[in-house]
C-alpha positions in Angstrom: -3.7 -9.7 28.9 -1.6 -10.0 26.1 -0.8 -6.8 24.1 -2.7 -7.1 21.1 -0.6 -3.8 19.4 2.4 -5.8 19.8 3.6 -7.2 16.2 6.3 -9.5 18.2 6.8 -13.0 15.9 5.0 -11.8 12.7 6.7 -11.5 9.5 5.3 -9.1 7.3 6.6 -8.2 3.4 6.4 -4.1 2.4 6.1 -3.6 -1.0 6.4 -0.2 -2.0 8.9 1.8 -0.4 11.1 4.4 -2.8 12.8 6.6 -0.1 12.3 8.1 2.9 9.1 10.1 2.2 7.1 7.1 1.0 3.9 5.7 2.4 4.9 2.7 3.0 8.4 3.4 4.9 5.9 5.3 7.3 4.1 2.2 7.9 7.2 -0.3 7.4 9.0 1.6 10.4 5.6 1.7 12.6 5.2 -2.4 12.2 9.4 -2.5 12.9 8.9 -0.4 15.9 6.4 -3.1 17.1 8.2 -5.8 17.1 7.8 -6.7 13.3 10.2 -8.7 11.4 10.0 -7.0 7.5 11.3 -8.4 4.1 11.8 -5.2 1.7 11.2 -5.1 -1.7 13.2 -2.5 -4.2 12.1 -1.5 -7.7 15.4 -1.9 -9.4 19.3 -1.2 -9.4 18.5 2.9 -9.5 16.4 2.8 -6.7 18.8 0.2 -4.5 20.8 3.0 -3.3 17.8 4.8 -1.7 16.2 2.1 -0.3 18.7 -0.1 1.0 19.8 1.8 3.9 16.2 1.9 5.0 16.2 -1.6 5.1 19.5 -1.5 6.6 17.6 0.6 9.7 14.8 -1.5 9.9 17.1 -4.6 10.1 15.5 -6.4 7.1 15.6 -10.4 7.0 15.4 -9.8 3.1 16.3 -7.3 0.8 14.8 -8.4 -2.5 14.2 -6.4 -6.1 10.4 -6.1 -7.2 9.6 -5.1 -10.6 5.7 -6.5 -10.8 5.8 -6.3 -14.5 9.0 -8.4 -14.7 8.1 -11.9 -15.3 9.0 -14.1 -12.3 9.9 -11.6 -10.2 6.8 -11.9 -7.4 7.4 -15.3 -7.2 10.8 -14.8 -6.3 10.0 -12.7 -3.5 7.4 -14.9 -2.2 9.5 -18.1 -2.5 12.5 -16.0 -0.4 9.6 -15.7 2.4 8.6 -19.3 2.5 12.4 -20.4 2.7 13.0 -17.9 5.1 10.1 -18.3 7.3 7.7 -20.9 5.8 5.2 -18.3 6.8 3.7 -15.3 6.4 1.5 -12.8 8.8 1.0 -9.4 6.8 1.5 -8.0 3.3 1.5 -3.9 2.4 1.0 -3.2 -0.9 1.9 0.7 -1.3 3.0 0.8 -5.5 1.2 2.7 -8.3 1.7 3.6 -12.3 0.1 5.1 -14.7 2.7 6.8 -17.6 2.7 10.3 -17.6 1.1 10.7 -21.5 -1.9 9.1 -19.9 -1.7 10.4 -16.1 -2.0 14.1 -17.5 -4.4 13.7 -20.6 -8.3 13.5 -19.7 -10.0 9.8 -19.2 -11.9 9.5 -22.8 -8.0 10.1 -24.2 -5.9 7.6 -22.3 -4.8 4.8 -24.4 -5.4 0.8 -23.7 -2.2 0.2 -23.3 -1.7 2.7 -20.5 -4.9 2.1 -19.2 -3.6 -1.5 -19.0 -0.4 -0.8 -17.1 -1.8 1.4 -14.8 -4.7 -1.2 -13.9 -1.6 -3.7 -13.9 0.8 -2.2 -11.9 -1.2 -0.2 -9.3 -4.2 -3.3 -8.7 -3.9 -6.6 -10.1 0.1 -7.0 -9.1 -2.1 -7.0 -5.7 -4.3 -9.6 -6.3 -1.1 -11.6 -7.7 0.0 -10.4 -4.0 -2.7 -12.2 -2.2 -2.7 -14.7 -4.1 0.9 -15.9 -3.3 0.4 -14.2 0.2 -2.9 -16.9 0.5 -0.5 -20.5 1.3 2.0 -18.8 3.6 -0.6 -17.6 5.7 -2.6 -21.0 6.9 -3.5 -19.6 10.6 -4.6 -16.2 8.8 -3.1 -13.1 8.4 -3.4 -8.9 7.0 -3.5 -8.3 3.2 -3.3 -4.2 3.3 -3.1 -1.9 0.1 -3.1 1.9 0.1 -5.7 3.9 -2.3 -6.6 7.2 -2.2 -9.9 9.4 -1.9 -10.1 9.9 -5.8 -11.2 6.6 -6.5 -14.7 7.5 -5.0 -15.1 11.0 -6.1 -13.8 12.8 -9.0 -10.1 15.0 -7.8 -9.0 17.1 -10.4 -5.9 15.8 -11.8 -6.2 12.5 -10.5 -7.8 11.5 -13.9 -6.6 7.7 -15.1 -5.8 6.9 -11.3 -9.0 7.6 -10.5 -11.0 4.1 -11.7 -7.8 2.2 -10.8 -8.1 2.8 -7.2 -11.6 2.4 -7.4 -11.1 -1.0 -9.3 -8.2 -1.5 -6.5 -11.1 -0.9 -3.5 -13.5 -3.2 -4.7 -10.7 -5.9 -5.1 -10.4 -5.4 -1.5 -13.8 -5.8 -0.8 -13.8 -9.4 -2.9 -10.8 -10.9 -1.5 -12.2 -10.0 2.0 -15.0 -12.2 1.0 -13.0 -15.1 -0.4 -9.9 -15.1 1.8 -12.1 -14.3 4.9 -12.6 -18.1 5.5 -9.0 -19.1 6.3 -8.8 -16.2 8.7 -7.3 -13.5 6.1 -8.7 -9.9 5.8 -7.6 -7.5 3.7 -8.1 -3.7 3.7 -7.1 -0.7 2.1 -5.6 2.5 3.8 -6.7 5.8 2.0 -4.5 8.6 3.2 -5.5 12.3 2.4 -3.1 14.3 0.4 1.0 14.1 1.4 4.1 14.6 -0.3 5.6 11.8 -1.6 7.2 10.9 -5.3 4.6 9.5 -6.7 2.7 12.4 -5.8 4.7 14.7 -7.3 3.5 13.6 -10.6 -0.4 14.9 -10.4 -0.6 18.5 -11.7 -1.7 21.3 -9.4 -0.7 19.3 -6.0 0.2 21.8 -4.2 -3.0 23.2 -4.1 -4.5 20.5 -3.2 -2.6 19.6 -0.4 -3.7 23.6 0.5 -7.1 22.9 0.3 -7.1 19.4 2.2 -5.7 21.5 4.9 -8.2 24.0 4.2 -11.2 21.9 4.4 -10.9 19.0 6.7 -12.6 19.3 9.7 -9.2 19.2 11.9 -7.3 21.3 9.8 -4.8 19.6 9.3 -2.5 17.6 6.7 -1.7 13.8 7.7 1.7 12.5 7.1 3.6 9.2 6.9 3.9 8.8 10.7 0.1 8.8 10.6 -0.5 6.1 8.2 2.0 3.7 9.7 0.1 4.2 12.7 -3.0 2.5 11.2 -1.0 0.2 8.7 0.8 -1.6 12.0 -2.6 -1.4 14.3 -3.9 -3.4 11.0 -1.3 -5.9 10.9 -1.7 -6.6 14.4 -4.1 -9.3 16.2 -6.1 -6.1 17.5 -7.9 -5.9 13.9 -8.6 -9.4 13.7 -12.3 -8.5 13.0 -11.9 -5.9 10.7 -11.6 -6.7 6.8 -13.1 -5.0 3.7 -13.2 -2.0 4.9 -10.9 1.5 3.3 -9.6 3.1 6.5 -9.4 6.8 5.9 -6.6 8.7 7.4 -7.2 11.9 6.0 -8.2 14.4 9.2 -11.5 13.4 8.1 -11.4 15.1 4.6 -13.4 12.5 3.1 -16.7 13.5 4.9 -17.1 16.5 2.8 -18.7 16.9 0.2 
């Protein structure tokens, strides 16, 4: 029987990673360490530095810059791919914005315009994603984004990311529909509270990574080890059926109230 955890032969494109503590380097390595072959996308010239070795150590096909709200830039990436490999077998989308003025104020204050960007950024650059992803991928293949328990209950401090990842889960849910046809599913990957940069940025986090611990039933944080776990079993022929769906990896936080 053929080892459906294997990712041997598929090419996948990680969108998202910023350093070594980011989500999707967690899940980047686990589909590398399968067999993967990975185009990596950087944010811009600042960020290079950080993220190129990691691409370096995951042996990269292509090492591309990704600014979603630059004009042109996506399709850049995703004409790289097709000349590169004509195809394409799995997508992570791990990226998120919201400007601070807005990510710390309450909902009723946030501006349009930030409200905008953070909608932008954080879903619709993946639904431009999937969109590109949806002609490389003729024999079907994995769409994955990552959202976060606060889109389906209120977290305090989460605030204006809070209807964006909801926004971004029911995307999910409607590609799933669409794309499902030609064989693609998409998901979403909601870990539970870990350090990362982005994370960094919600007020009072350390407490709530405290009482995650606290209050999930294994006690436990998760970390990026743990995501890339799920994110490479998802890009992999052993989820073929699966598509729609968030996947919690939280050490079953979300099941409390």
């Amino acid at each position: 029987m053929d080892n459906i955890f294997s990712l041997e032969g598929k090419k996948g494109l990680v969108v998202g990673i910023a350093n070594n503590k980011s989500i999707a380097y967690g899940c980047a390595a686990a589909m590398r360490k399968q067999g993967a072959d990975l185009a990596i996308t950087y944010l811009n010239d600042k960020a290079e530095k950080f993220v190129r070795p990691i691409a370096e150590e995951l042996e990269a096909k292509l090492f591309l810059p990704l600014d979603v709200s630059v004009e042109g830039q996506l399709e850049t990436v995703f004409e790289a791919v097709e000349k590169t490999w004509g195809k394409l077998d799995f997508l992570l989308h791990s990226i998120a914005f919201a400007p601070k003025e807005d990510l710390h104020g309450r909902i009723v204050d946030c501006s349009a315009a930030g409200f905008a960007l953070a909608m932008d950024i954080s879903c619709h650059s993946f639904i431009r994603m999937s969109k590109l992803a949806e002609p490389l991928m003729p024999d079907g293949g994995s769409l994955m984004t990552v959202s976060y328990y606060g889109g389906r209950k209120v977290v305090e401090n989460y605030n204006l990311m809070g209807p964006v990842k909801a926004a971004l889960e029911m995307s999910v849910k409607y590609m799933a529909s669409e794309l499902g046809p030609k064989g693609i599913r998409v998901n979403a990957i909601s870990p539970g509270p870990l350090k990362t940069r982005a994370a960094s940025g919600i007020a009072g986090f350390d407490d709530l990574l405290e009482q995650a611990a606290k209050r999930a039933p294994q006690h436990q944080l998760v970390d990026i080890d743990d995501c890339g776990a799920v994110a490479a079993f998802l890009a992999g022929d052993g989820s073929k059926t699966i598509t729609g769906t968030t996947l919690f990896v939280d050490a079953g936080y979300h099941i409390i109230g």
